[in-house]
C-alpha positions in Angstrom: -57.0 -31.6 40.6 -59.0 -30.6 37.1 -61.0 -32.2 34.6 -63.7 -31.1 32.1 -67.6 -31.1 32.4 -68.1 -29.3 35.4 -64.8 -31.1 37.4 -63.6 -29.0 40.6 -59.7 -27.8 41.2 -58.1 -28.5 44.8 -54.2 -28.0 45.6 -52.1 -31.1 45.3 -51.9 -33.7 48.4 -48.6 -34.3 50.2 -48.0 -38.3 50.0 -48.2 -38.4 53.9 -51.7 -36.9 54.0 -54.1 -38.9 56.4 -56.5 -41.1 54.7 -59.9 -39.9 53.8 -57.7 -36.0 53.5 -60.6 -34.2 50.8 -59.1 -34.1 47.1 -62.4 -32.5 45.6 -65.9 -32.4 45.6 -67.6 -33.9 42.5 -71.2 -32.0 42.0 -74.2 -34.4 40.8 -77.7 -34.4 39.7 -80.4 -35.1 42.1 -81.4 -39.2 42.1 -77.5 -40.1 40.5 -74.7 -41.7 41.9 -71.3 -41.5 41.1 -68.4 -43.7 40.8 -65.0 -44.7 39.6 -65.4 -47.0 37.2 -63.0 -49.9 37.1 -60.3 -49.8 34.4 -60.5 -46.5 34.0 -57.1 -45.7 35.6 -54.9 -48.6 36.1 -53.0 -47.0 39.3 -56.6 -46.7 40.7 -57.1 -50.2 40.2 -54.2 -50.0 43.1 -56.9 -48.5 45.2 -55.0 -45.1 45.9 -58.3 -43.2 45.8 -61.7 -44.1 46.7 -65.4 -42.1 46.6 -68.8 -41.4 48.3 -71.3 -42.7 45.7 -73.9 -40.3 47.1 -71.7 -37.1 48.0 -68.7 -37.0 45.0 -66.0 -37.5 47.8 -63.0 -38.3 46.3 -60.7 -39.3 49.1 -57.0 -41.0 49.4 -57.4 -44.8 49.9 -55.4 -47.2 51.9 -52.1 -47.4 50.0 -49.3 -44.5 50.3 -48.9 -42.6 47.8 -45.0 -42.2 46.3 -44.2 -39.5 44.3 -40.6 -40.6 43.4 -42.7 -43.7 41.5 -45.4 -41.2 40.2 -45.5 -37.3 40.2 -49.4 -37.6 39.2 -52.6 -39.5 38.7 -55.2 -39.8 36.3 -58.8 -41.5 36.8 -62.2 -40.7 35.7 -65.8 -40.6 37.6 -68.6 -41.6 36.3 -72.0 -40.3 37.5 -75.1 -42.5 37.1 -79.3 -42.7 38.0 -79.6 -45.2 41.0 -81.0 -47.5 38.5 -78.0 -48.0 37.1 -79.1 -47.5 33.4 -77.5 -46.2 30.3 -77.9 -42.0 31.1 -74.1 -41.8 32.2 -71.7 -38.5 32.5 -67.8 -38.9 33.1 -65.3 -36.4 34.2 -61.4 -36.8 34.0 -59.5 -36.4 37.5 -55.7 -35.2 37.4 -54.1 -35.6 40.8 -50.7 -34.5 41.2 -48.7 -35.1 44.0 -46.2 -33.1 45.8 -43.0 -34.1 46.8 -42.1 -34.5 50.7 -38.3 -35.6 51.9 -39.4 -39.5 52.7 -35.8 -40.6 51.1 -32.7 -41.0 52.5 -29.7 -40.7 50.8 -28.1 -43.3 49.1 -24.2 -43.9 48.2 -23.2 -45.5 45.4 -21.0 -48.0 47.4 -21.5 -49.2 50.2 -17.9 -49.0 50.9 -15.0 -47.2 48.6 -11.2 -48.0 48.2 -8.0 -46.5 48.3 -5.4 -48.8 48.3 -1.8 -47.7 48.2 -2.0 -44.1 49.2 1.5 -43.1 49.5 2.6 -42.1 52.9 4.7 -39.3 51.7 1.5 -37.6 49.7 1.8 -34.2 50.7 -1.3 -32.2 52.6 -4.0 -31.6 50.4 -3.4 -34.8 48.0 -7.2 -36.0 46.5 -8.1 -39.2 48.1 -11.1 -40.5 46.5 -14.7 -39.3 46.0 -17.7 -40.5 47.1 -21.1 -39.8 46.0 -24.3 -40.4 47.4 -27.8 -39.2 46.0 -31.5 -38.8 47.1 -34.6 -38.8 44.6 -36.7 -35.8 46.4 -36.8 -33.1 45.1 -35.5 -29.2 46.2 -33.6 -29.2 49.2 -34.6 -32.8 50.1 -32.7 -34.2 47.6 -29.4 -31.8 48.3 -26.9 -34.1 49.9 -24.0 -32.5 52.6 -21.0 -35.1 53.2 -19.1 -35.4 56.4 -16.6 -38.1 57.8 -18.7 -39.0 61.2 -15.0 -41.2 62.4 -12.1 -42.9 61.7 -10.1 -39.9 60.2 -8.0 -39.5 63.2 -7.8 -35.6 61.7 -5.9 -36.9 58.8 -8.6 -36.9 56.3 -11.5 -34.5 55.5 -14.4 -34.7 53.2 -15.8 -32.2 50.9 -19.5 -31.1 52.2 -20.6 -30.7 48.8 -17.9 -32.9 46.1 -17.7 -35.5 48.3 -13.7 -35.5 47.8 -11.9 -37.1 50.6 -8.2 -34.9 50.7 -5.1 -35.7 53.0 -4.9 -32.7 55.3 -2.2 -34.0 57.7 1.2 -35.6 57.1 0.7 -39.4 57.3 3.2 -41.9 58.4 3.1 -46.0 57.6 4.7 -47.0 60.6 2.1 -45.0 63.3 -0.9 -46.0 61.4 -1.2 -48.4 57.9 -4.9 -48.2 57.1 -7.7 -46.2 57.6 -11.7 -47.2 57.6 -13.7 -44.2 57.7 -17.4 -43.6 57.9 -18.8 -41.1 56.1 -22.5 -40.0 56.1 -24.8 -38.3 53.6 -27.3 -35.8 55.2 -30.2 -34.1 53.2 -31.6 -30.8 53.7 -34.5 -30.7 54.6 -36.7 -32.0 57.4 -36.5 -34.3 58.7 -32.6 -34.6 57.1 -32.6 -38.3 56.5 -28.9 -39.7 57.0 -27.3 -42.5 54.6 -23.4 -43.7 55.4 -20.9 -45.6 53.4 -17.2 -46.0 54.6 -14.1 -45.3 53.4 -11.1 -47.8 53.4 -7.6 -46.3 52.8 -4.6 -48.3 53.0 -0.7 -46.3 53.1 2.0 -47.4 51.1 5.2 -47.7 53.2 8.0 -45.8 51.6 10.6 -45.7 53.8 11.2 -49.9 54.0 10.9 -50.3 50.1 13.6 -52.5 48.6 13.5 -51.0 45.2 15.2 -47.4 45.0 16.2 -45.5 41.9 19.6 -44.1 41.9 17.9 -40.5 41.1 15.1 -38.9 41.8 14.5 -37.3 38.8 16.4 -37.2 35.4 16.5 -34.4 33.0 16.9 -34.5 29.3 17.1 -31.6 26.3 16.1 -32.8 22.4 16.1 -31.0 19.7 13.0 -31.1 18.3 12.4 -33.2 14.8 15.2 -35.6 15.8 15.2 -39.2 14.8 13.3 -41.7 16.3 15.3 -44.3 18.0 17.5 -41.5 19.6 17.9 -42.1 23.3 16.8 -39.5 25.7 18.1 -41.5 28.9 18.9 -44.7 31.1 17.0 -44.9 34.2 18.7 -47.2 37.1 17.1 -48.6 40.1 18.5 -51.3 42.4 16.7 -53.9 44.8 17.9 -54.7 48.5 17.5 -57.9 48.0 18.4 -58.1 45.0 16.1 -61.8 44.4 14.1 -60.6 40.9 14.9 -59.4 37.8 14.0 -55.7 37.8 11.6 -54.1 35.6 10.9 -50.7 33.9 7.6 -49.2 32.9 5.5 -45.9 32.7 3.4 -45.1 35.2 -0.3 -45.5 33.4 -1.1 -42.0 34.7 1.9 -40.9 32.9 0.3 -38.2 29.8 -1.0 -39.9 26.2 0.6 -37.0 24.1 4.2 -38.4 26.3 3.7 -42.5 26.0 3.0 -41.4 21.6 6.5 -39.7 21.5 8.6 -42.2 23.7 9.4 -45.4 24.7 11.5 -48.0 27.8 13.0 -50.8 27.4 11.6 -52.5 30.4 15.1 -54.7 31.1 17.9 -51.6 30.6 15.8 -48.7 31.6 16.3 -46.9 28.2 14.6 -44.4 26.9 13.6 -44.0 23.2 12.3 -41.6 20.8 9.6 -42.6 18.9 8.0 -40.1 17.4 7.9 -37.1 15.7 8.7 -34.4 18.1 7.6 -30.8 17.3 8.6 -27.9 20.0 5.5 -25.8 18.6 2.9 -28.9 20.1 5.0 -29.2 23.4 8.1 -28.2 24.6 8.2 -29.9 28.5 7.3 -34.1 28.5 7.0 -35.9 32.4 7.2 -39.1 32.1 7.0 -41.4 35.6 9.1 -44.2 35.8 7.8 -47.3 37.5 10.5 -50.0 39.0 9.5 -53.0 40.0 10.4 -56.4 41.4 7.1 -57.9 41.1 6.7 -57.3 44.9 4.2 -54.7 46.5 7.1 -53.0 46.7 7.3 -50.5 43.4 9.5 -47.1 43.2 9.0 -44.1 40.8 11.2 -41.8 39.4 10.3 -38.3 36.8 11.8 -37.9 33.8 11.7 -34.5 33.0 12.4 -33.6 29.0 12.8 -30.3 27.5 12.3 -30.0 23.5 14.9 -27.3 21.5 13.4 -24.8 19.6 14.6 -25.2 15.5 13.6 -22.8 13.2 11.3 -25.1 11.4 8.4 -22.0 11.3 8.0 -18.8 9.4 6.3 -15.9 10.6 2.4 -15.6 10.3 0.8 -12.4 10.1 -2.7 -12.2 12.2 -5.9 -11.5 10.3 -6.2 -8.2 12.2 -3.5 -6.9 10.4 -4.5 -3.6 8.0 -4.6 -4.5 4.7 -5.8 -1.4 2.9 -5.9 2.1 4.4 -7.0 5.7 3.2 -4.8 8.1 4.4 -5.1 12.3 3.4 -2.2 13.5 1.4 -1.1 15.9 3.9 -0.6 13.6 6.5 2.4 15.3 8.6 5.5 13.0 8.7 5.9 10.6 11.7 2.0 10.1 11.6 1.2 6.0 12.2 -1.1 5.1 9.6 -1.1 1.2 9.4 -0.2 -1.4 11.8 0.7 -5.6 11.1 0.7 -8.1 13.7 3.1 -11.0 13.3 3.9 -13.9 15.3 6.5 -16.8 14.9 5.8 -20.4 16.8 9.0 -20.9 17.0 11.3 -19.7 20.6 13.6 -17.1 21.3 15.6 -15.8 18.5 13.8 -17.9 15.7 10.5 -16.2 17.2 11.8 -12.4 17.1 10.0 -11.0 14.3 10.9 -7.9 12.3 9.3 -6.1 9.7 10.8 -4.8 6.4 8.6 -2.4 3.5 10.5 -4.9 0.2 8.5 -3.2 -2.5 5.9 -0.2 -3.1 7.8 2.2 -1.1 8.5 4.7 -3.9 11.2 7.2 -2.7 10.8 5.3 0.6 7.9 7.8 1.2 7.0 5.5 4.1 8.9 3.5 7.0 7.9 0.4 9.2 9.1 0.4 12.4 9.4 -3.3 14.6 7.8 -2.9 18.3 8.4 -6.0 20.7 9.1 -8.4 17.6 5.7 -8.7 17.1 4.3 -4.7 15.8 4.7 -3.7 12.5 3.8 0.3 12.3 4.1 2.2 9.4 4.6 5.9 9.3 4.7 8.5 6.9 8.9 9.3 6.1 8.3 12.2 3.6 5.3 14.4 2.2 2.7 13.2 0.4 1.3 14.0 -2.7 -1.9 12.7 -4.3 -1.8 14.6 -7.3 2.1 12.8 -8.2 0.7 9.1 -6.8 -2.4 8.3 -5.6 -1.9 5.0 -4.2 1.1 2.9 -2.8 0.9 -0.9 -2.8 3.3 -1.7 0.1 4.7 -5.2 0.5 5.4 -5.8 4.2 7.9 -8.9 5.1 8.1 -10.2 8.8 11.0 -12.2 8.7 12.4 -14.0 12.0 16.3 -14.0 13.8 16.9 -17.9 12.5 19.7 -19.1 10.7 18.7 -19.0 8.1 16.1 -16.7 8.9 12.3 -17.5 7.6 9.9 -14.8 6.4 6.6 -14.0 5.0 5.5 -11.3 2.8 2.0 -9.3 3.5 0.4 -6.7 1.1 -0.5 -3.8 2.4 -2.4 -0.8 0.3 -2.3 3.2 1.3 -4.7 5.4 -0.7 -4.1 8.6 -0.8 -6.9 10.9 -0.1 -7.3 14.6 -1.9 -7.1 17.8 0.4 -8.0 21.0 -1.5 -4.3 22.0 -2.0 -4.4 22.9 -5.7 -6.0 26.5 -6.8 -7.7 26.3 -10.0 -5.2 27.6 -12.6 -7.3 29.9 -15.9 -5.7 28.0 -19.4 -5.5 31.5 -20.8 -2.6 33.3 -18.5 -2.5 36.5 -20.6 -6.1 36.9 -20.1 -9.0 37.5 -22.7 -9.6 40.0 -25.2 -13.3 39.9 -27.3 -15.5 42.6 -29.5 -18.9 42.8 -29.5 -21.7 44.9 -31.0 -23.6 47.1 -28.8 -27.0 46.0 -30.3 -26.7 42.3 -29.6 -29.7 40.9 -28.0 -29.7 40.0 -24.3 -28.0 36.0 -24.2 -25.5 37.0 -26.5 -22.2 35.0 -25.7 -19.5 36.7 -24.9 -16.2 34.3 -24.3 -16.4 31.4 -22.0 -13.4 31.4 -19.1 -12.0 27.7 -18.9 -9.7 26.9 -15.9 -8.6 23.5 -14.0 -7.8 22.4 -10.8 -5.7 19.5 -10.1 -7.5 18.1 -6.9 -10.3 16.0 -7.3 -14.0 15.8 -6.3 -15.3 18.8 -4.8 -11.9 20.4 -4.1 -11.8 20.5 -8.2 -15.4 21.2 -8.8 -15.2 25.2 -10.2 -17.4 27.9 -9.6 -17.1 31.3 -12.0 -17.9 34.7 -10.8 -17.1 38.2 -12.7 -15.8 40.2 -9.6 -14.9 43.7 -10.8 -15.3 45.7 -13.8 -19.3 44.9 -14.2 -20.8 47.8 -12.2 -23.3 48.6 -14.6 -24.4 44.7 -14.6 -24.2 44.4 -18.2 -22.8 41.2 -18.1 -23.5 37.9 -16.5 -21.7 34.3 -16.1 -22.7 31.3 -15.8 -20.8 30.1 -12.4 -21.2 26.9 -13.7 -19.7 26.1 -17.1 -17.7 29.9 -17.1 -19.8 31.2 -20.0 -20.7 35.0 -19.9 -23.2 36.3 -22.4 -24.8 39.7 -22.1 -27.7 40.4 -19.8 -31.6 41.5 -22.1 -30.6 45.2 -21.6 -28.1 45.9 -24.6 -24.6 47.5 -23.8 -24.6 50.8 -24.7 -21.7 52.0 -26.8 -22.0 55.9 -26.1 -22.4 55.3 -21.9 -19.1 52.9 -21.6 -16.8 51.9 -24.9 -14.7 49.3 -23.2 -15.0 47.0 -20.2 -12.0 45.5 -18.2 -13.7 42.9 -16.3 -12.4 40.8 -13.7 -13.1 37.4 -13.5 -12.5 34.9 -10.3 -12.5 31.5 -10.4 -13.2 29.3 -7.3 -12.9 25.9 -6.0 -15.7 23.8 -3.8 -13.2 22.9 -1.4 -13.0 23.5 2.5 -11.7 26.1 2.3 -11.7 27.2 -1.5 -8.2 27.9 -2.6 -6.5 29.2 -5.4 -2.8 30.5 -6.0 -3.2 33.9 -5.2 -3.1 35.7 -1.7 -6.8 36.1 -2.1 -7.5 32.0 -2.3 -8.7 33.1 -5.7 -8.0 32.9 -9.6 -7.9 35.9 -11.6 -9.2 36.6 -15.3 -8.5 39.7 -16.8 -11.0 40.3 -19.8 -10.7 43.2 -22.1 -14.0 44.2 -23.9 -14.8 46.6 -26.6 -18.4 47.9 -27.8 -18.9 48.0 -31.7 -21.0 50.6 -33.1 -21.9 48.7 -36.1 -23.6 45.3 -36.5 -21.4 42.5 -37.1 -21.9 42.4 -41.1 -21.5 45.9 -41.5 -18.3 45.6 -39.9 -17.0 42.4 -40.8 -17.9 43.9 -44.8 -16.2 47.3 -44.1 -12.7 45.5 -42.7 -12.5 42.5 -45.6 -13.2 44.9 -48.5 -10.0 47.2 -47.6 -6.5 46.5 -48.5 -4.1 46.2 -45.7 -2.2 49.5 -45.9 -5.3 51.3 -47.3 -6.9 50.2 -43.7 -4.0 51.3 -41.7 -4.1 54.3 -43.6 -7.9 54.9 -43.2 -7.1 54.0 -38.9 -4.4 56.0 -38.8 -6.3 59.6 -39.9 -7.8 60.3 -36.9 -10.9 62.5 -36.0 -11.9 63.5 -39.2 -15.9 63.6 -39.5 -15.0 61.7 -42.7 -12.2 60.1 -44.7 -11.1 59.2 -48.0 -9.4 56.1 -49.0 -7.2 55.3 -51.3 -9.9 53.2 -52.7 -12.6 56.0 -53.1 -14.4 54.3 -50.1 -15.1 55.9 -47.0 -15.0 55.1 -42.9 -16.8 57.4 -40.5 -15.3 58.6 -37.8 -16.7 55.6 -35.6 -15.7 53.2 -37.6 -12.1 54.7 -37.8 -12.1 54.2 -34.1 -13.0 50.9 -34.2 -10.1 49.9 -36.4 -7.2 51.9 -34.0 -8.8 50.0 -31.1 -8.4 46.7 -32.9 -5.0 47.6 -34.1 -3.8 48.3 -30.8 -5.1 45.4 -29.5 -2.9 43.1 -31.7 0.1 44.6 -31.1 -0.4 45.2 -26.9 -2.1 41.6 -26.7 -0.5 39.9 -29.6 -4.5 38.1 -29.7 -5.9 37.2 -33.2 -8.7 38.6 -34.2 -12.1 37.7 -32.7 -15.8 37.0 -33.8 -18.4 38.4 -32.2 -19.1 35.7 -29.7 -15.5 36.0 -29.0 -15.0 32.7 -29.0 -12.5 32.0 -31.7 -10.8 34.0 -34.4 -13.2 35.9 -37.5 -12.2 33.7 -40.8 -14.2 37.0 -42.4 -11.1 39.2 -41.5 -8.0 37.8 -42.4 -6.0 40.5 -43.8 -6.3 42.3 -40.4 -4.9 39.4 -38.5 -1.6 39.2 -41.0 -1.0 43.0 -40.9 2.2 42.6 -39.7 1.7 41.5 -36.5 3.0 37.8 -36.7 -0.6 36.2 -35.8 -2.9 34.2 -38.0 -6.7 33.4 -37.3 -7.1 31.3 -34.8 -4.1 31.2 -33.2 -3.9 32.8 -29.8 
């Protein structure tokens, strides 16, 4: 019980409490009454609660209180001087009540029906369910159901369903009809008991005039036949032979079988109607009913079995790959994509097998069929990303009909890059470059270019001068391949001529290259020049061809003559046999300083007689 402005809280009252039982004690002022004032609370108008003026005892009143017709009550108290004038305070009261089991069940008949049970229903055949219910609450409103008498151990009822089931063979001519009582029990104290009864009445069998000549009747259709095709004649004869017999289908007989067929309810023929499709249902009962328009009625199952026809093509399911990624070195016989297909359609006109119809360059792949209904594909030969990077497959699942159905399904492999390329240098011969020995540090040199085939990191290069560079006069960028000279000068008089080694190296796991080393190899032939680059490049274009040789060709004299008057120091003499041999061991062209392409300053050099021109390497 609550309420606001200064209201008490007591538990809730059971319904059966005794009357006067103490709801709550309502506080007041000294010299004020209180009261329930009339219309406040209609169900108190029904006097359920009444109070002490003086003390604030609310207590139950005369009447029962039901808590199936109300859960709770609401009423307010009004406190008041003894004078009765307008100084007035109210509080609201909320009463709820708590349920007790005062209800018995209660069935929903008073008596239930079974009329025509057939004797020869076999042990465990449904009866007919009865249901009884109770409007307490928890366990007082649970209902158990047992048959209390007339079963004679023929029937039983389910404690909790309330289905009443055969569980004995019954017999017509010992016993026609059974009137059973069943009760309804809650539980919980004090388990209040309700009862109904059960009549069942037994069809006799055995003495029935009307008999089909069968049984049962069987009947195969191919499906999508005509309608107005007959399936079958069903016969039945009377004893008496007094009415005209009728046919019909028993009304328990399926809805998807009374939309494909029909009877004729004077021959007993039966028609197709509708469209019949194997794929929706391949098995039809139907149950006969003959009757003479007696009590007396037989039944007879006609049992039809729909032909598959290859009226479906195979569907592929959505969980079929579509597009895989596969690495290029992929060992053959490795599965790397599977299809799922399925047919509707029965026996051979379901069988599904799979076919690769296009994509399959140099049939690098095969599909192989597992229980008509697996598609996996395998790798047939090697792979190779750097020839073709991607196969667009077309899988067909085609089925074992005549003619057979299929269904084409795309299927993409991407080939994925391994590092199985080594970077390869454009220059196979190698490089050979000048440059003066008083260049300032930066100074480039040549710049090694080289290419891998793979992609990604596996053809992401990294330069590196390996041997030759002891004196670290020389550096490359690992990067772009470039080497310039490092700020100390190279020095002429220490070392004349470098034969450096350059590697080049992929990024991928591992790094590979041709050789046995997993590396590429760069040989780079450099000479020092004594003289800056104009001196020289104005000493070599002034001379005439042969007066040049000549000049190369004297030797170690401190000095020599031309045939020009001019003269070459020793140095520069040495210069020119170095060049010279160069051209005709390396067949190169002649290089500027950077070495990067061929000195347009120095032509007559580069024609000597040696079969190269500038520029061409």
């Amino acid at each position: 019980m609550g309420g606001g402005g200064g209201g008490s809280w007591l538990p809730p009252l059971p319904f059966w409490s005794h009357c006067q039982t103490l709801l709550g004690l309502l506080w007041q002022h000294c010299g004020k009454a209180l009261g329930i004032p009339r219309g406040a609370d209609k169900r108190n108008n029904n006097r359920l609660f009444t109070i002490e003026q003086r003390t604030g005892l609310v207590s139950r009143g005369l009447r029962a209180l039901d808590r199936e017709r109300s859960s709770s009550h609401v009423f307010e108290v009004e406190a008041y001087n003894s004078d009765q004038g307008r100084m007035r305070s109210s509080v609201r009261v909320i009463v709820y009540v708590e349920d007790a089991n005062d209800e018995a069940p209660v069935f929903t008949q008073q008596q239930y029906n079974r009329l025509g049970l057939r004797e020869t229903a076999g042990i465990g055949t449904s009866v007919i369910v009865v249901r009884a219910t109770d409007p307490d609450t928890g366990d007082g409103g649970s209902v158990a159901y047992a048959i209390v008498s007339g079963s004679d151990r023929k029937f039983e009822v389910d404690v909790s369903t309330g289905l009443v089931t055969t569980v004995d063979h019954l017999d017509y001519e010992t016993k026609t009809s059974y009137l059973m009582n069943v009760s309804a029990t809650d539980q919980a104290p004090p388990f209040h008991l309700g009862f109904c009864s059960v009549y069942v009445t037994l069809l006799n069998e055995l003495d029935e005039a009307v008999a089909f000549f069968s049984a049962g009747y069987e009947a195969t259709l191919v499906e999508n036949i005509a309608t107005g095709t007959e399936v079958a004649q069903v016969r039945a004869q009377s004893a008496d032979n007094l009415n005209q017999l009728t046919y019909r289908f028993d009304p328990d007989t399926s809805p998807a079988a009374l939309a494909l067929f029909r009877i004729d309810g004077v021959t007993g023929r039966i028609t197709v109607m509708g469209l019949l499709d194997r794929e929706m249902g391949d098995l039809y009962t139907l149950t006969v009913v003959a009757d003479n328009g007696g009590p007396r009625e037989d039944s007879t199952v006609v049992s039809i079995t729909i032909l598959d026809e290859n009226d479906n093509r195979p569907e592929f399911d959505i969980t079929s790959d579509t597009s895989v990624s596969i690495l290029e070195n992929t060992p053959i016989g490795v599965k790397v994509a599977t299809v799922l297909g399925r047919d509707k359609d029965a026996a051979a006109n379901g069988m599904v097998n799979f076919t690769l119809v296009a994509g399959n360059m140099q049939d690098v792949f095969e599909i192989r069929t597992l229980n008509h209904t697996y598609g996996e594909v395998y790798v047939n030969s090697p792979l190779d990303r750097e020839s073709v990077d991607r196969y667009l497959l077309k899988v067909r699942a085609m089925d074992n009909g005549a003619p057979p159905r299929f269904t084409d399904h795309s299927l993409t492999v991407n080939i994925l890059d391994v590092n199985d390329n080594a970077p390869v240098v454009e220059s196979r011969r190698g490089y050979n470059v000048s440059v003066s020995e008083n260049v300032g540090g930066g100074t480039s040199v040549l710049r090694v270019v080289a290419t891998d085939r793979d992609i990604g990191p596996n053809a992401m290069l990294f330069y590196y001068i390996t041997a030759g560079n002891q004196d670290l006069t020389f550096r490359m960028d690992r990067m772009t391949g470039e080497m310039v000279t490092r700020p100390a000068p190279p020095d002429r008089e220490h070392q004349q001529e470098y034969r450096l080694v350059v590697t080049v190296e992929d990024d991928g796991e591992p790094p590979l290259s041709p050789s046995a080393g997993h590396k590429e190899y760069c040989s780079v032939r450099l000479a020092l020049l004594l003289l800056g680059p104009q001196r020289q490049d104005a000493l070599l274009c002034q001379q005439e061809n042969h007066t040049r040789t000549k000049c190369a060709r004297k030797g170690k004299n401190a000095a020599t003559s031309c045939k020009d008057g001019s003269r070459v120091h020793q140095s520069e003499l040495m210069t020119l046999q170095l060049t010279e041999e160069w051209a005709q061991d390396r067949k190169q062209p002649c290089y500027s300083a950077n070495g990067s392409q061929a000195d347009p300053s120095c032509p007559a050099l580069c024609s000597d007689g040696f079969g190269h021109q500038p520029g061409e390497k």
